[in-house]
N, C-alpha and C positions, 0 to 999 in steps of 0.2 A: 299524890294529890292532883297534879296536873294533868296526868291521864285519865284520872274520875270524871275532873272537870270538862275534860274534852269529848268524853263520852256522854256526858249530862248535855254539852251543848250541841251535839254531834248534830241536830239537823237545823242549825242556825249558820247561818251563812258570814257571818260574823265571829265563828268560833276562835279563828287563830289568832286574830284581833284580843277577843279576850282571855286567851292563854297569855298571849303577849304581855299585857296587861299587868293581870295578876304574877308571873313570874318577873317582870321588872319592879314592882311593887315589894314582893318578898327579897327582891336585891336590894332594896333600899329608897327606891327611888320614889319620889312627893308626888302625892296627885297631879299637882300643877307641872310637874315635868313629863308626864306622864299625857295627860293632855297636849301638852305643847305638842309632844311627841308624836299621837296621833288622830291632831287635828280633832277633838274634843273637848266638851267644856268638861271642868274640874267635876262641876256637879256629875257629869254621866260615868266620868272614870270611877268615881267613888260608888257610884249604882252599883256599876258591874263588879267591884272589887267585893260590895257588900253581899251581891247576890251569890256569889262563887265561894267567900266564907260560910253564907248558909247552907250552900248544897253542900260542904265538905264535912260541916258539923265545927267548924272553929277553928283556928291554928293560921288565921290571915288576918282577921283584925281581932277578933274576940279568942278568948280562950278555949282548946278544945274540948268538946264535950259532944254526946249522942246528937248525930244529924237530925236537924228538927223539920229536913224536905221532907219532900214525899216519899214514900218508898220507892215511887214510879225512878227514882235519882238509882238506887239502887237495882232496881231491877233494869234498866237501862246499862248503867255498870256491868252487870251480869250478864248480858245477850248484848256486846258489839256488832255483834256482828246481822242484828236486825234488817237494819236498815238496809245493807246491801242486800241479803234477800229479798224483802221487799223490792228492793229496784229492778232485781232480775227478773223476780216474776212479774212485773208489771201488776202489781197491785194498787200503786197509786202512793205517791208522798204523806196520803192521811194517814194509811194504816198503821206506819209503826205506835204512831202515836194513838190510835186507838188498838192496839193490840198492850201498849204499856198504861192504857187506863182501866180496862180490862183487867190485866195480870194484876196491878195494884189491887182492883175489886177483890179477886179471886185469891188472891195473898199468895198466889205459888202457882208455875206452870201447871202442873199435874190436878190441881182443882180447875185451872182454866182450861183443860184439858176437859176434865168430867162435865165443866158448864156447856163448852163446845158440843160436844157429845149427845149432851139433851134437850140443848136447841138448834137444832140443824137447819132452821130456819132463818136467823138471824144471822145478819154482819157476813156476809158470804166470805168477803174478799179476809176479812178477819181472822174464821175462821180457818181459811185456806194458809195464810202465813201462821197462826197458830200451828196449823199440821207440820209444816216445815220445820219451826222451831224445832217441834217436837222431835218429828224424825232426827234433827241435826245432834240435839241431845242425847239421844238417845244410841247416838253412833253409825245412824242409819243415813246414807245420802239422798235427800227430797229431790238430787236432780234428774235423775230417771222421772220423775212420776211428774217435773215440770212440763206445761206445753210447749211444745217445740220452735214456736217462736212467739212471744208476745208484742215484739216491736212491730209495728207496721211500715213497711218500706214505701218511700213516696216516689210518686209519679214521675217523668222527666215531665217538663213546664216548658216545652217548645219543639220546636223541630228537631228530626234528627242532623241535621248541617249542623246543628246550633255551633258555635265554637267549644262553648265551657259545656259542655253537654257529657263528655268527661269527666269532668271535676262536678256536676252534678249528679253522676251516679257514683262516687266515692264518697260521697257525703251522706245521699239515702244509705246505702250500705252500711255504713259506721259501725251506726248504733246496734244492728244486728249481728257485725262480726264483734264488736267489745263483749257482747253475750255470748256468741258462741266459744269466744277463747277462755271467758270466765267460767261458763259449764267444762270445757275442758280443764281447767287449770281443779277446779272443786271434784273433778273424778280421778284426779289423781297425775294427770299429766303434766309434762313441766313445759314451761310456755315453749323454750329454746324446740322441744320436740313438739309445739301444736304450731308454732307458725312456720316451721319447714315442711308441714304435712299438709297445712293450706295451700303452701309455693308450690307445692308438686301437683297438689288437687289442683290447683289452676290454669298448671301447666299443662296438665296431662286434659284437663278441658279444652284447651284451647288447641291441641292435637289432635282429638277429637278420638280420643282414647281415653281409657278408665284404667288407673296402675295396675299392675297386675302383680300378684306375689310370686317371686321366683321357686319355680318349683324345684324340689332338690330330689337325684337321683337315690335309689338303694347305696351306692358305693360314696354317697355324702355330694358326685359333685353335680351342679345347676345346669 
């Protein structure tokens, strides 16, 4: 139930707040403690407690029975892992959420799949994480066919003397190596072997050499 619920709230910034919530609530514990707790009126703790027994279909304040949410609750359930695609490809914070009103439309990938298909016109970025899904579904990895970088790296914003002029390009950088080690980590590699293969790539830059693979003789030795 709590991981339903985490994944229904997943692009709310507020999410572990109302996990918190609701699980201290099914331990027993009163609105009003609950609010004391964190810094809320009673009235909003009861909001969220009430909206989290709707998305689960009952079994936290009312009795359980068929989820009377949207399907979009369920289909959110079903594809966690959305969102982070989305963020990789740089598609934009909307799209899951237009890509899970959409799929509600369509009642099932594979028809949003056929809608995509015949309007090729429409919702570009939409469609573009639709394909992804799809591929992902379908066992196939969308990371080859992602662009090679969608973060754009920023400028240095002074001299090169600067002092922090350092710590200014470890910061533009960031965001593009958390993508790169997450395309790594999603084709199969384990982080422990993608961040010793950057340390060398770095190192071997800054030698002003490219690694080279040891070449092994006929009788086995290098």
């Amino acid at each position: 139930m709590l991981e339903k619920l985490r994944t229904c709230w997943g692009f709310s910034p507020t999410v572990d707040r109302n996990i918190a919530l609701v699980e201290g609530f099914l331990k027993g514990k009163r609105f009003a403690d609950l609010a004391q707790e964190h810094g809320l009126s009673t009235a909003r703790v009861r909001q969220i407690i009430e909206k989290a027994d709707w998305f689960v279909g009952g079994g936290i304040l009312t009795k359980p029975e068929p989820s009377k949410a949207s399907p979009r609750s369920d289909f959110m359930a079903a594809y966690p892992y959305v969102w982070n695609l989305a963020q990789l490809q740089g598609l934009g914070s909307a799209t899951p959420r237009h890509f899970f009103r959409e799929l509600e439309r369509a009642g099932s990938l594979e028809r949003l799949v056929e809608k995509m298909k015949r309007l090729p016109s429409r919702g570009r970025t939409t469609r573009e994480l639709v394909r992804l899904v799809w591929q992902k579904e379908r066992g196939e990895s969308p990371w080859p066919a992602m662009k090679r970088s969608s973060i754009a790296i920023a400028q240095p914003s002074g001299p090169v003397d600067r002092p922090d002029r350092a710590l200014q390009c470890q910061l533009a950088l960031e965001p593009a190596l958390q993508q790169l080690v997450q395309r790594a980590l999603e084709s199969g590699w384990s982080e422990d072997e993608t961040v010793y293969a950057l340390l060398e790539l770095a190192g071997a830059r800054l030698k002003g050499q490219l690694p080279r693979a040891a070449v092994v003789d006929g009788d086995g030795t290098s």
